[in-house]
mmCIF file of the C-alpha atoms, coordinates in Angstrom:
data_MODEL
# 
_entry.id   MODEL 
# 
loop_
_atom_site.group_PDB 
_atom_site.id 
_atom_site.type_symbol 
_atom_site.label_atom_id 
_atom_site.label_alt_id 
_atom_site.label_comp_id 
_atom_site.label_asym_id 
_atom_site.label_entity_id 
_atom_site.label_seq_id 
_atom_site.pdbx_PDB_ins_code 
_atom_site.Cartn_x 
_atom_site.Cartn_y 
_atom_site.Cartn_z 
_atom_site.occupancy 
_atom_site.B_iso_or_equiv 
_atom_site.pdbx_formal_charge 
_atom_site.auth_seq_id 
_atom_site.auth_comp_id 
_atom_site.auth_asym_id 
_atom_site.auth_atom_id 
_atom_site.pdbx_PDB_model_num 
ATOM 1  C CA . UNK A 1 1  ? 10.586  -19.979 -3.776  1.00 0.00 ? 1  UNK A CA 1 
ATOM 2  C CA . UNK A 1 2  ? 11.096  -17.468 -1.276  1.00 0.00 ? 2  UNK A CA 1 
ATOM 3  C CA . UNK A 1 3  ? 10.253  -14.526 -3.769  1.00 0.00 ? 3  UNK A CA 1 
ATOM 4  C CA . UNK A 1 4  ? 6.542   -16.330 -4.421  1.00 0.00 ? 4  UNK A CA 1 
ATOM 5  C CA . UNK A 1 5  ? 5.879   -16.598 -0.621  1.00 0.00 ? 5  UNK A CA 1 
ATOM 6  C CA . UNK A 1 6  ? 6.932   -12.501 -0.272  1.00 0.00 ? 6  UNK A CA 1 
ATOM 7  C CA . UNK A 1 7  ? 4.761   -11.238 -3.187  1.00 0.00 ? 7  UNK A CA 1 
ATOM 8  C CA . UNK A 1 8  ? 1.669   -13.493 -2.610  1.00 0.00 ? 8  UNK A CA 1 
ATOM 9  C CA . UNK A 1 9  ? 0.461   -11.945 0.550   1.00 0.00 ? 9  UNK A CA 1 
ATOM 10 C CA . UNK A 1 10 ? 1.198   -8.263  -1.099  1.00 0.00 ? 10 UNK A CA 1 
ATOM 11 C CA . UNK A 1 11 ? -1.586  -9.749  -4.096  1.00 0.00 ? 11 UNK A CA 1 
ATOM 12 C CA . UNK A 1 12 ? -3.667  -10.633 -1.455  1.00 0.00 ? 12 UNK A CA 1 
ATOM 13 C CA . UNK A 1 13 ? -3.396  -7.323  0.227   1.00 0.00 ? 13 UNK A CA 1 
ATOM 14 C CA . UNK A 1 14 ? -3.819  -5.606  -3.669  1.00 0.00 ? 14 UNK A CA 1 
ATOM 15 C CA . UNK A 1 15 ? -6.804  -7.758  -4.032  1.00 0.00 ? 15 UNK A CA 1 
ATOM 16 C CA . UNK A 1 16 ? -8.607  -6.513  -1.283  1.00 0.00 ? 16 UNK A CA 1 
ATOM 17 C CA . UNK A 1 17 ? -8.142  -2.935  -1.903  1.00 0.00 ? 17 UNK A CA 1 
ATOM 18 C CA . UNK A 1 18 ? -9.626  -3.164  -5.425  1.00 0.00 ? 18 UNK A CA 1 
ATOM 19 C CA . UNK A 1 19 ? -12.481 -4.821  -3.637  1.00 0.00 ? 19 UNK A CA 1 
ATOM 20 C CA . UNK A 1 20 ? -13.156 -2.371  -1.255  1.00 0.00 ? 20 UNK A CA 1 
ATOM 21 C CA . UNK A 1 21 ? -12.929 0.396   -4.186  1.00 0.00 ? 21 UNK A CA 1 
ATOM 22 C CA . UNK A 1 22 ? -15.116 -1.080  -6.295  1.00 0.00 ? 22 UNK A CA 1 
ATOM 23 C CA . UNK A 1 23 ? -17.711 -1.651  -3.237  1.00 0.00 ? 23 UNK A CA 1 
ATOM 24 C CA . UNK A 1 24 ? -17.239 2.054   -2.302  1.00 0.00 ? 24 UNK A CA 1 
ATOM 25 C CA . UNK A 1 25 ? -17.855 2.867   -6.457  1.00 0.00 ? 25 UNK A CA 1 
ATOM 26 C CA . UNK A 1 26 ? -20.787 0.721   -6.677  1.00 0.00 ? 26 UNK A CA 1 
ATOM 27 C CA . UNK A 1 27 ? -22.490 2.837   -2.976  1.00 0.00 ? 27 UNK A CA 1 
ATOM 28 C CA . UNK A 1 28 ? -21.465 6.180   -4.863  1.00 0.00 ? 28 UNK A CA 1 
ATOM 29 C CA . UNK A 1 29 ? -23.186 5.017   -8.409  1.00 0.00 ? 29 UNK A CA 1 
ATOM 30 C CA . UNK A 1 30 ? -26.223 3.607   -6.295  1.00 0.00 ? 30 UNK A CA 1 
ATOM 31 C CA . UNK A 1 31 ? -26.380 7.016   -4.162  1.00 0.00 ? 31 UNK A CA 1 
ATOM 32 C CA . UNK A 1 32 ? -26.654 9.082   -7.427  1.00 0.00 ? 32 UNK A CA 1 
ATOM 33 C CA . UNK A 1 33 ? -28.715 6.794   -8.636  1.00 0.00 ? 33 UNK A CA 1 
ATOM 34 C CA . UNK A 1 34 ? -31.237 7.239   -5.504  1.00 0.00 ? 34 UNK A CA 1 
ATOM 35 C CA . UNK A 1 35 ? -30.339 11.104  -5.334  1.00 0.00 ? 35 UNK A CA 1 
ATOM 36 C CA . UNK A 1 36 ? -31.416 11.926  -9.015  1.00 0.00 ? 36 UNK A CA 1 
ATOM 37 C CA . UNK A 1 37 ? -34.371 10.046  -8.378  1.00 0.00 ? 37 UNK A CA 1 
ATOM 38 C CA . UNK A 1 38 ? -35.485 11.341  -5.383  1.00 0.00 ? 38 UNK A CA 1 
ATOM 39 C CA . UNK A 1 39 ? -34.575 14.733  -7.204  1.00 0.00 ? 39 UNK A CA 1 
ATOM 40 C CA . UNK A 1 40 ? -37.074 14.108  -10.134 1.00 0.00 ? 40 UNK A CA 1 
ATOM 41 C CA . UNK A 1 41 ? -39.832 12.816  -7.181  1.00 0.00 ? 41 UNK A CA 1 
ATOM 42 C CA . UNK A 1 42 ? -39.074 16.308  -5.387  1.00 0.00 ? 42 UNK A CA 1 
ATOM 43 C CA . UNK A 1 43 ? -39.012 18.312  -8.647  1.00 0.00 ? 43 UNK A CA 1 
ATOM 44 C CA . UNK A 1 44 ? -42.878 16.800  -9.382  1.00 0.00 ? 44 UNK A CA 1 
ATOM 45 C CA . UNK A 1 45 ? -44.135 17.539  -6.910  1.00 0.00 ? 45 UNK A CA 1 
# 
């Protein structure tokens, strides 16, 4: 019992931190996005 009540909070803790990377992948992906747009825009001009 005790061994489930350690590791839980460290999944909780894991859990979070593959949140946040994904968040901070998806911002990167949607800046490049933006940026290579904005690049074509600037490039038509």
């Amino acid at each position: 019992g005790r061994e489930k009540d350690w590791k839980h909070p460290i999944t909780i803790r894991n859990i979070s931190i593959i949140l946040i990377l994904i968040i901070i992948i998806i911002v990167m992906i949607a800046i490049l996005l933006v940026g290579s747009a904005l690049f074509e825009v600037l490039a038509k001009i």
